[in-house]
N, C-alpha and C positions, 0 to 999 in steps of 0.2 A: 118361733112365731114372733112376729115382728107388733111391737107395741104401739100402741096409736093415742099421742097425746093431744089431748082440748083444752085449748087453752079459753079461756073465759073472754068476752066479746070487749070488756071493760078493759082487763091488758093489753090487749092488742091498740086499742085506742089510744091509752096511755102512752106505749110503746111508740105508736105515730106520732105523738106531741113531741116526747121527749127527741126523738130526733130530727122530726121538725124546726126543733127549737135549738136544738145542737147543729142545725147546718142553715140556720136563718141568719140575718144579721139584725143587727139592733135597727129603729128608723133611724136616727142620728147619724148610724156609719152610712146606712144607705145615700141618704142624701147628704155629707161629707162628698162622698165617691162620686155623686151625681155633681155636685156642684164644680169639684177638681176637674170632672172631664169636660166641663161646660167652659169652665173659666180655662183652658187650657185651646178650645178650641176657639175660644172668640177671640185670646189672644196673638194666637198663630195661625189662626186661619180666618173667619171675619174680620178682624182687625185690619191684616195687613191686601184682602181683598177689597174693601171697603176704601184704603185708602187709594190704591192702583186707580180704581174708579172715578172718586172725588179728584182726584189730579187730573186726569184726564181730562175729563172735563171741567178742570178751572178756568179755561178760558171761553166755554163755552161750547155748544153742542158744532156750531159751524169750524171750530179752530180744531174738535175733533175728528170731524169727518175729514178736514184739509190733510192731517197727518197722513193719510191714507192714501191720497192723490198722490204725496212725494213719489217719483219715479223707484228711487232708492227702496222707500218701504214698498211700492208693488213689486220690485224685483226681488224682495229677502222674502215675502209669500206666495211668490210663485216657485222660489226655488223652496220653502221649506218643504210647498204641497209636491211637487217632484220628487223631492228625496224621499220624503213618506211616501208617496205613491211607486217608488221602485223600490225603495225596501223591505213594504210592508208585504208585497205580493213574495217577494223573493224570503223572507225568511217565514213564509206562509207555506208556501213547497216545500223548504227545508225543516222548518219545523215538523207541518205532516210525515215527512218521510223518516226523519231520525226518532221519532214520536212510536211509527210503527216499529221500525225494528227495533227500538229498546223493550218495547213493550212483549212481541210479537216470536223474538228469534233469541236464540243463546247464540254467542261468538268470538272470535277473539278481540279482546279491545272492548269488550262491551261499557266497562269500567270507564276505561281513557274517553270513550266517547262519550259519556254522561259526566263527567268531567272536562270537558272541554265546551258540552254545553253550558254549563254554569261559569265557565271560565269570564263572560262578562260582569258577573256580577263580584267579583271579586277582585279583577283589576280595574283598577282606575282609567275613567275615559281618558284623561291627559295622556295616559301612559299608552292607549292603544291607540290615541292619534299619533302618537311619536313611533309606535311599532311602523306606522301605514306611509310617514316620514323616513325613514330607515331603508324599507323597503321601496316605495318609489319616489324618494326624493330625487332631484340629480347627483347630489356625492351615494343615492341608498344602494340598493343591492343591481337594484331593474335601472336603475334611473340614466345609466347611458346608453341603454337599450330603447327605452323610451324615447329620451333625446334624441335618439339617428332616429329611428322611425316617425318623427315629430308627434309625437302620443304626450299629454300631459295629464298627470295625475294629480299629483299635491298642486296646491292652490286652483284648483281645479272642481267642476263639476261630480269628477267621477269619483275623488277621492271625500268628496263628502258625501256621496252616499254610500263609499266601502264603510267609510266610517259612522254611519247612522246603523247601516246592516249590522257590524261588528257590536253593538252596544244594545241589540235590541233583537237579537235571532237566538236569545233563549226564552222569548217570554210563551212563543205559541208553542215550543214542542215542552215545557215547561209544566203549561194547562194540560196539555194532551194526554202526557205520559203516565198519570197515577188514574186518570179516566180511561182509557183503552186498558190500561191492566187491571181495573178493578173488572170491567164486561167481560172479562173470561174470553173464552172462544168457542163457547156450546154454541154461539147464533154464529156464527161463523161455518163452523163445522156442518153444521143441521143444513146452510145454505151450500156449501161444496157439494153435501152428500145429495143434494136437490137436484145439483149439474150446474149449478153456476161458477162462473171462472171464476178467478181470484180477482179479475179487476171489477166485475159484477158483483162479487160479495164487499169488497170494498166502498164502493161507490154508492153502495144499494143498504149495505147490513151495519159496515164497521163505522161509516163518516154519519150517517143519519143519527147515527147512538153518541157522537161525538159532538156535533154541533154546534151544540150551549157551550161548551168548553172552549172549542176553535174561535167562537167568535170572542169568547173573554178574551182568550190570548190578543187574536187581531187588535181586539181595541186598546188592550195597555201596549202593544208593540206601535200602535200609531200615536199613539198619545205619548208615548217616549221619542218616539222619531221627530217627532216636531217639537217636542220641547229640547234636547240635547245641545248642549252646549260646550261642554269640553271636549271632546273628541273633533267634536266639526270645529272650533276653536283652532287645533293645533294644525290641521293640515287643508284651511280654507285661504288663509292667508288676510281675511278680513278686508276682499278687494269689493269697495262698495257698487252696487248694482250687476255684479258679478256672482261672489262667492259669498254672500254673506246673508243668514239664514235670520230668520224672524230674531231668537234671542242673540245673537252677533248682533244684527241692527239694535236693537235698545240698548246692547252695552253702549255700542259707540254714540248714538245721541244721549244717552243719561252723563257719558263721559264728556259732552260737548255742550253738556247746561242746558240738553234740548229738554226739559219735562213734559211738558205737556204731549210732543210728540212718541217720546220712550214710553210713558204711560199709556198712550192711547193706544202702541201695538202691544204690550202685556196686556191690553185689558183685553183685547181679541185673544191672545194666546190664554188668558184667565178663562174666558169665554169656551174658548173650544177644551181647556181643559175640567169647566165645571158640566157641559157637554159630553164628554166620555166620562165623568163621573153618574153621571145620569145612566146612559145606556150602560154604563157596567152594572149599576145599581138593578136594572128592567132585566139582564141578561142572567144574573143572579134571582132574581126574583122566578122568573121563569123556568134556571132550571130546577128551582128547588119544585117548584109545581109539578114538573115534570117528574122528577124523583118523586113527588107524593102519591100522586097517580099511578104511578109504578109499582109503589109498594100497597097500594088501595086494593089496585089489579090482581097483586100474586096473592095474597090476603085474602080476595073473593074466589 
C-alpha cells in the first residue's frame, strides 16, 4: 500500500521562495539588461532613423516633397512596387504549395526540397544575382538564345524580379510549414469523410487555420522585396529611370553628393519599412489571440 506524505503548508511556502529567489534576478541585473537593450536600440536603430529624417528634411518640407517629383525617383518606385507586386504574388503560390507538401506528403527529395527552400538564406544575394548573370547574360548559358529571339533578361525588368523572387520565396512557405504541421490532419480528415474534395477542404479547413501565418510571411516577403539591394544590384545594370529600384536610386544620388534627395527616398523606404513593422507586430498580436481562444475553447 502506497504511502501518503503531508507535507506542512509552511514548507511548501518556503520551498516557493527559495526557488523563486533561485530563478529571479537581482533589480540591478534587471535594469543593467533593461538599459543595454534600450541603449543598443537607440543606437542602431533611433539614432540612425532619426538622422535619415532630420536630413531629409534640411532643406525644408518643399525641397522634400521636390525629391519625389524627379522623374528618376518616380521611376525607381514604380518599379520597386512592380517587382514587389510580381514577386510577392508568385512566391505566395509557391510558398503555399511547397508549404503543403512538406508538411502534408512523405517523398523522395523531401530533404533536398526543404533545403533548397532555405537555400536563400544562406547564399549571398551578390552571389545569386551573378547565378541569374551566368545564366542569362549574353556570354551565360540562355543568353544567345535570348539574343536571336530579342528577349532580354539581365539589365532588364525581368531579371530584377527573377531576382527579387530568388532572395525572398522562402519566407511565406517558411511561416507556413511548422503551422500546417503542428494542425495535424484530424480537421482535414473529419472534412473528406464529410464528402468534401480536397480543394474544398483546402480552401475551406487547411488555409482558414493558416492565415495568421500566410499573412506574416507575405509581409516580410514584401518588405524584403522592396528593400533588396544586392541581388538587383548585380543584374539591373543601374540604367537610371529604367532598371534601378528605390535603394539602387539612393546609392547613386548619396554617391553624387545628392543628400537631401537620397535621404528623402530612405526616408519613404524607412517609412514603409516601420509600416510592416506595424502590421507584423497586429498580425502577431492577433494570432496569439487566436491561439488563446483556442486553447480557452478546448479547455471549456
Amino acid at each position: 500500500m502506497a504511502a501518503t506524505i503531508t507535507l506542512p503548508n509552511r514548507t511548501i511556502v518556503k520551498a516557493g521562495q527559495r526557488a523563486a529567489a533561485a530563478t529571479s534576478e537581482p533589480v540591478v541585473v534587471r535594469w543593467a539588461l533593461i538599459g543595454v537593450a534600450v541603449l543598443f536600440l537607440g543606437l542602431f536603430l533611433f539614432v540612425p532613423l532619426a538622422i535619415v529624417f532630420t536630413s531629409a528634411f534640411a532643406k525644408g518640407v518643399s525641397a522634400y516633397f521636390a525629391s519625389f517629383r524627379d522623374p528618376d525617383a518616380l521611376a525607381a518606385i514604380r518599379l520597386t512596387l512592380l517587382a514587389a507586386g510580381i514577386a510577392v504574388p508568385m512566391n505566395l503560390v509557391f510558398g503555399v504549395a511547397a508549404a503543403w507538401a512538406v508538411a502534408k506528403f512523405e517523398f523522395f527529395g523531401k530533404s533536398l526540397l526543404i533545403t533548397l527552400i532555405d537555400l536563400p538564406f544562406s547564399v549571398s544575394p551578390v552571389v545569386s544575382g551573378l547565378i541569374y548573370v551566368l545564366i542569362f547574360g549574353l556570354q551565360g548559358l540562355l543568353g544567345p538564345w535570348l539574343a536571336a529571339h530579342d528577349l532580354k533578361v539581365i539589365f532588364a525588368v525581368p531579371g530584377i524580379v527573377l531576382a527579387t523572387m530568388f532572395v525572398t520565396f522562402p519566407f511565406v512557405a517558411r511561416e507556413l510549414i511548422p503551422l500546417i504541421q503542428a494542425q495535424g490532419n484530424e480537421e482535414e480528415e473529419a472534412a473528406l469523410t464529410l464528402g468534401a474534395s480536397g480543394w474544398q477542404t483546402f480552401f475551406r479547413v487547411t488555409l482558414p487555420n493558416a492565415k495568421w501565418g500566410l499573412l506574416y510571411g507575405v509581409i516580410l516577403c514584401n518588405a524584403r522585396a522592396m528593400g533588396e539591394f544586392g541581388a538587383v544590384s548585380v543584374v539591373s545594370g543601374h540604367i537610371r529611370g529604367l532598371t534601378n529600384t528605390m535603394p539602387l536610386h539612393i546609392e547613386i544620388l548619396y554617391n553624387e553628393y545628392q543628400f537631401v534627395p537620397a535621404f528623402a527616398v530612405a526616408s519613404l523606404l524607412a517609412l514603409l519599412a516601420l509600416v510592416t513593422l506595424v502590421a507584423k507586430s497586429l498580425v502577431e498580436w492577433k494570432s496569439k489571440q487566436r491561439d488563446s481562444e483556442t486553447a480557452q475553447e478546448s479547455e471549456g
